[in-house]
N, C-alpha and C positions, 0 to 999 in steps of 0.2 A: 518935769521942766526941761523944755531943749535948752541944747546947750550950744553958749552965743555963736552967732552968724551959722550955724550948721539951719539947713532947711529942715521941717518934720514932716512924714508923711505918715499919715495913721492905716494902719491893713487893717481894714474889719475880717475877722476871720471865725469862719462859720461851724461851730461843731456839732457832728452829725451821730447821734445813736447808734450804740450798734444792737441793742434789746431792748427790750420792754418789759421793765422787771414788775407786771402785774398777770392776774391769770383773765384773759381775756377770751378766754372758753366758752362761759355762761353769753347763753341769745341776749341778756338785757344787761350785760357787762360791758358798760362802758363808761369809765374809770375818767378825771381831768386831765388834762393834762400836765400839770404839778405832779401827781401823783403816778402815770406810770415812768417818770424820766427823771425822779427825783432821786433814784438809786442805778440808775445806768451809767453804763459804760459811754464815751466820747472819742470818737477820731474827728481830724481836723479834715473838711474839705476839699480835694485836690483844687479846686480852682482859689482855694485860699493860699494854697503855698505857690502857684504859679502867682497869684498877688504877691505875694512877699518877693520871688526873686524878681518881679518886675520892678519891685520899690528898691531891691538893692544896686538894679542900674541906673540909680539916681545918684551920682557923684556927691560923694559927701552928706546922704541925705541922714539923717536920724529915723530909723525904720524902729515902730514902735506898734505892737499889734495890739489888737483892743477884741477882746472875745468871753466866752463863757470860759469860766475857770479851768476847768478838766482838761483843757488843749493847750494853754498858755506856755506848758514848757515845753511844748511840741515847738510853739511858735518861735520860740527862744532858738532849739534847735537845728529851727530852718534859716534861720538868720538876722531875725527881731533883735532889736540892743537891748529893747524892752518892753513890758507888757501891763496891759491896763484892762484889769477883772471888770464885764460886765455882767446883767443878769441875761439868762435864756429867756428869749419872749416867743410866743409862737407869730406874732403881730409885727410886721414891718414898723407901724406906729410908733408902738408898745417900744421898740428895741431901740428907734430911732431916740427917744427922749433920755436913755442910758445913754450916749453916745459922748462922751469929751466934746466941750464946745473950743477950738481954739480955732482963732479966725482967721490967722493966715496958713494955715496948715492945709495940706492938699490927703486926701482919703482916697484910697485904692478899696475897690471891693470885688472880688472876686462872682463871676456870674450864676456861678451855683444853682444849677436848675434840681440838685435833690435834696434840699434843706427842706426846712418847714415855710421859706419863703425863699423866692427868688432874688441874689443878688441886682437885679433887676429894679426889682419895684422897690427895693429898700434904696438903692442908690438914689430915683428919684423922691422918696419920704423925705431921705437924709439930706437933700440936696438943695429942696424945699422948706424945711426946719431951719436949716441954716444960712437960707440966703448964698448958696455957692453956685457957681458955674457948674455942669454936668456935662461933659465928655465920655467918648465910649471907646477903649483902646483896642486895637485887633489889627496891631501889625507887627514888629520884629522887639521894638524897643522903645523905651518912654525917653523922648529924649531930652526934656528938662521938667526942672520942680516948678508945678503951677501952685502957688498959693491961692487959698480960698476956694480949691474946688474937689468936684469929688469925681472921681475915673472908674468906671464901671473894666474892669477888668474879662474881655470875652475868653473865654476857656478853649483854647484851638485842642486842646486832646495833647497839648507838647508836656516834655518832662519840665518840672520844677527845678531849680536848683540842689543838686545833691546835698544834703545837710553836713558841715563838718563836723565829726565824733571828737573832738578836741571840745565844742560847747555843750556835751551833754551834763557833764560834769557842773559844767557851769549854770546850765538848765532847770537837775538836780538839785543845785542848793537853792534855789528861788521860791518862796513862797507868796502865795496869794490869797487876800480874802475872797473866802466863798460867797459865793454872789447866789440870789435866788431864781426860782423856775417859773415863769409864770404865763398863762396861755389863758383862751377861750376856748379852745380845739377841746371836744372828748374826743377821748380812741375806743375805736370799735376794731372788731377782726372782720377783715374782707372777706364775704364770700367767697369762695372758687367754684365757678362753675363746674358743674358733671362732663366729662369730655366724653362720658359714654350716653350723653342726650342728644350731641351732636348728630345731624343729618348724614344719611348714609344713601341717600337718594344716587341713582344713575341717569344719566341723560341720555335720551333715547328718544327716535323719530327724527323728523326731517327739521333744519334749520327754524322755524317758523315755528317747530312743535317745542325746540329746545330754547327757545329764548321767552318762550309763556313761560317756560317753566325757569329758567334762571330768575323773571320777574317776580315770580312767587316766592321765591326763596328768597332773595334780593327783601319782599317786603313781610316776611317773616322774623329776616336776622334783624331789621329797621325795629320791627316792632316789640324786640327781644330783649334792646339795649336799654 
């Protein structure tokens, strides 16, 4: 519940695997997605915590992150008052329908191009579901609380806000209901290509001989991809 006349801004904040705790070895192993991320490990997003210090140059605003369980006292951390457990979806849709529906509340989402979805298309999902205004931030600072919308947060590559070591403590004692896993995605293991199949060709002959011959190779790698 905010608390009276303070503005709230919700961080959606993205947590990102760092294993795959199944054996994805076997050629026809390919495992749900429930099931290889239902026992991993979680780091939060950097472009999630450059959201959060953007919410916290909202004068006075109630910054309250809203994510999968396993990061939530990361979020605390970085400077969240508080936090609101949803479940992992692999689906923008999917994730958008967990989301706290409060209607004058303004949502920061950080741009996130290595999740499982782009803060991108989920900003527009969520933005859409909820009937808000969509803005896209990418300059120094936000300079007031827009109720009813949602701020797609561009990730310049700058540092977050330093976290104070005074709220780990406080971070520490917080507990969250576990929230569930749930995707359409199976995971396979990527091939890697042989680097020792790679062309080893020389060009040679006059201008006119060497550009037949980039053509060929040119539709070679085309036809390789």
């Amino acid at each position: 519940m905010a608390s009276p006349g303070r503005p709230r801004v919700l961080v959606y904040v993205q947590a990102l695997p760092t294993s795959v705790e199944v054996d994805l070895s076997g050629r026809n192993s390919e495992p749900n997605f429930e099931r290889c991320f239902k026992n991993s490990d979680f780091v939060m997003a950097h472009s999630s915590k450059l959201a959060i210090s953007k919410a916290l140059e909202l004068s006075g605003a109630e910054v309250v992150a809203v994510g999968f369980t396993p990061i939530l006292r990361e979020a605390l951390v970085q400077g969240a008052s508080s936090a609101i457990p949803v479940p992992l979806c692999s689906d923008p849709i999917d994730q958008s329908a967990s989301f706290p529906q409060e209607a004058q509340s303004q949502i920061l989402i950080g741009e996130c191009l290595d999740g499982f979805f782009t803060g991108a298309s989920f900003a527009g999902v969520l933005a859409l579901r909820l009937g808000f205004s969509l803005e896209v931030w990418d300059g120094d600072s936000l300079a007031e609380h827009r109720p009813s919308n949602v701020t797609l947060v561009k990730d310049n590559c700058g540092r977050p806000k330093m976290p104070d070591i005074r709220r780990i403590r406080m971070a520490v004692s917080h507990s969250f209901t576990s929230q569930g896993i749930s995707g359409k995605f199976r995971v396979s293991k990527k091939e890697q290509r042989d680097e020792r199949k790679r062309s080893s060709e020389v060009l040679i002959g006059n201008l006119e001989e060497q550009s037949v011959a980039l053509r060929k190779r040119l539709r070679r790698a085309l036809g390789a991809v």
